[in-house]
N, C-alpha and C positions, 0 to 999 in steps of 0.2 A: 517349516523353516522358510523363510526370504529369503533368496537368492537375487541381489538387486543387480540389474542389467543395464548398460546405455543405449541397448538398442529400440529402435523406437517402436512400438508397437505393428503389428500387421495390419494390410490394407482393409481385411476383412474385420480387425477387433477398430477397425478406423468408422468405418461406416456406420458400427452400433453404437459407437460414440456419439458420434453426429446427429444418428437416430433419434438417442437420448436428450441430448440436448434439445433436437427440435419440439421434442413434446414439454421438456423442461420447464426451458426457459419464457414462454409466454406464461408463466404460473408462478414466476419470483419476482421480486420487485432488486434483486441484485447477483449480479456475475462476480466473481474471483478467479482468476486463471494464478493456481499457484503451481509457479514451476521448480521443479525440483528436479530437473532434465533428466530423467529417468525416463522419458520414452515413451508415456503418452500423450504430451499436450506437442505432436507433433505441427507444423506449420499451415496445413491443410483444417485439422481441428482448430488451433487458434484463429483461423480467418472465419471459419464458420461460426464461432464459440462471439468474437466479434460483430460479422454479420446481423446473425441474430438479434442480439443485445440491441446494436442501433436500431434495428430494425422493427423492433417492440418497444423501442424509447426503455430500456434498462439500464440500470447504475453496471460499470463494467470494472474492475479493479485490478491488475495485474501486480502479480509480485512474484518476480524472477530476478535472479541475479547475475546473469549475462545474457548478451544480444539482444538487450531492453529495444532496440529499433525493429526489433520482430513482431511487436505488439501496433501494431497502430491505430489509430482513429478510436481510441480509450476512452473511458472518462477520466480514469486516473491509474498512476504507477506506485508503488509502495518502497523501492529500494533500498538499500541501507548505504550508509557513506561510501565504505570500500565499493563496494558494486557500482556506484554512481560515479565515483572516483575513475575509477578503470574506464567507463565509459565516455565521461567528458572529457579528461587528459590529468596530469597530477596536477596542476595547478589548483584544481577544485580541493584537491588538500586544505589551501589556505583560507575556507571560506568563512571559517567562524569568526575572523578577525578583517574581512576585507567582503564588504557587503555587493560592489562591483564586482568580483570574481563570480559570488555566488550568484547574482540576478543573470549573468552569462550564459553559466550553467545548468540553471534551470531551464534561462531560453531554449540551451541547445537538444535539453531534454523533450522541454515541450513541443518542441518543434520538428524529431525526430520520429515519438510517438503522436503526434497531431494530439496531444492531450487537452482534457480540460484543467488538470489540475496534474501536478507532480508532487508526491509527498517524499523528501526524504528522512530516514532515523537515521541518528548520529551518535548511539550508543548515549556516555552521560552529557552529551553535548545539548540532550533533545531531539528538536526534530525542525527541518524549515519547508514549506510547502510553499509552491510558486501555481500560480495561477495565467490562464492562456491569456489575460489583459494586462499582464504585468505584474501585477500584485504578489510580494513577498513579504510573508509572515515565518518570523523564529517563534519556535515556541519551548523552553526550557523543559527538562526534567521536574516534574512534581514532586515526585518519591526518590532522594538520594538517601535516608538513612537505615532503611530497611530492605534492601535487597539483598534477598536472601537464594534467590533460583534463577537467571534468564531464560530458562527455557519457555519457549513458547509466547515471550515476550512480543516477535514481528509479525504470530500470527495473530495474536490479540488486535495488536495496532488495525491490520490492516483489514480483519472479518467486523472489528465495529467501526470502522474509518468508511466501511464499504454501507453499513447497516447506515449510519449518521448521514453519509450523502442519498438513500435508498429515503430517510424518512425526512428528506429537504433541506438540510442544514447547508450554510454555507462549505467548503470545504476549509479553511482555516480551523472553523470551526469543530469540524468531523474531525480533526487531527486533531484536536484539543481532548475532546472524547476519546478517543484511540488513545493518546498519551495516558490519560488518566487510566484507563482500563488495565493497560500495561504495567502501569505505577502499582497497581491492585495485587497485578496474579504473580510479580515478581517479589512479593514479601512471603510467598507458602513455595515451599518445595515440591518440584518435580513441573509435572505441566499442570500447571495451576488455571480455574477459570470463576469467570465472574457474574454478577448475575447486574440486572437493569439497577435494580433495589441499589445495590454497592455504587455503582455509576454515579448513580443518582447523586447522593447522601456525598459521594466524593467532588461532585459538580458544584454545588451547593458552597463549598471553602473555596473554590474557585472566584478570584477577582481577577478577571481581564484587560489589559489598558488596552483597548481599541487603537489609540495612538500610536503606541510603540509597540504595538503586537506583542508584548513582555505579560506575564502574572505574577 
C-alpha cells in the first residue's frame, strides 16, 4: 500500500539520488525533473539534476506545477495554463485573445527559469511555446473529436517534447510532436501510450503554416 507523504526525502536517501544520477546522466541524451512535490526532487537534487545536465550538454525538461522559479538555467519547462497562470498573475488568463499579454508572459517565464524554451498546455486551447529570442508559436489542438481519457495526456507531451528536442528538432517543433502524441493516447482509456510508427503516420496529415505558426 502507498502511503504518499509531503515530506521530503532523507539526506541520506538524497545523496544516493545524486549518486545515481551522476552515473546516469552522462549516458542519456535527456533529463525530465517531473515534479509531483511529494519529496524527492528536493532543491539540492534539482540543482544537481541541472548541474549535470548543462554540464554534459543534455536536453533538461522540467514539468512541475508550482515554484516553476526553482528550476533554473533549463532547456525547457512544460506547464499547464493554470499552473503558468498562478505564476505569472491572472492577467495571463486572457492570452488566447491578446497576443501582447501572452509574449509577457512567457518573457516572464523565460526569464525566471533562464530557459531556452517555455512550453505551455492549454487543455482544448492547444498549446503556445515561447522561445529565449522572442519567438512565439500557438499551436492548436489536432484531436478534438475523439477524446475519450486525459489521463496521461501532460506526460505524453512532455517525455516526447523532451525526446524531439534530444533528437534536434526546433522546439516549436518538438511541441508540434508532443501535441500530436497526446492527440494519439487520449482517444484509448486509461493511461494510453504510443509508439514512433503512430507519431509518424500522424505527422505525415500534418500541414504547417510556418507563417502563422497555425495547422
Amino acid at each position: 500500500m502507498d502511503r504518499q507523504t509531503g515530506e521530503f526525502i532523507s539526506k541520506e536517501t538524497e545523496k544516493q539520488v545524486i549518486s545515481n544520477m551522476e552515473k546516469a546522466i552522462p549516458l542519456h541524451d535527456a533529463i525530465i525533473l517531473s515534479d509531483y512535490h511529494i519529496g524527492t526532487l528536493t532543491q539540492t537534487v534539482i540543482d544537481k539534476a541541472i548541474e549535470l545536465a548543462n554540464k554534459y550538454n543534455k536536453i533538461i525538461v522540467v514539468d512541475a506545477q508550482k515554484d516553476l522559479d526553482k528550476y533554473k538555467n533549463i532547456t525547457s519547462m512544460t506547464p499547464n495554463l493554470p499552473d503558468a497562470q498562478k505564476f505569472v498573475g491572472p492577467k495571463f488568463g486572457l492570452f488566447v485573445k491578446d497576443d501582447e499579454t501572452m509574449q509577457k508572459a512567457g518573457k516572464k517565464l523565460i526569464e525566471a527559469c533562464n530557459a531556452k524554451s517555455i512550453l505551455i498546455t492549454c487543455g482544448s486551447e492547444g498549446m503556445v511555446i515561447f522561445t529565449s529570442d522572442g519567438k512565439m508559436s500557438k499551436i492548436p489542438v489536432f484531436n478534438k473529436s475523439e477524446v475519450f481519457d486525459v489521463t496521461g495526456a501532460g506526460d505524453t507531451v512532455t517525455s516526447i517534447f523532451a525526446m524531439a528536442l534530444a533528437s534536434g528538432a526546433e522546439p516549436e517543433y518538438a511541441a508540434i510532436i508532443g501535441n500530436i502524441a497526446a492527440g494519439i493516447v487520449v482517444k484509448h482509456f486509461g493511461c494510453a501510450t504510443t509508439t514512433i510508427e503512430e507519431i509518424l503516420c500522424n505527422v505525415e496529415r500534418i500541414e504547417f503554416n510556418e507563417k502563422t505558426h497555425t495547422c
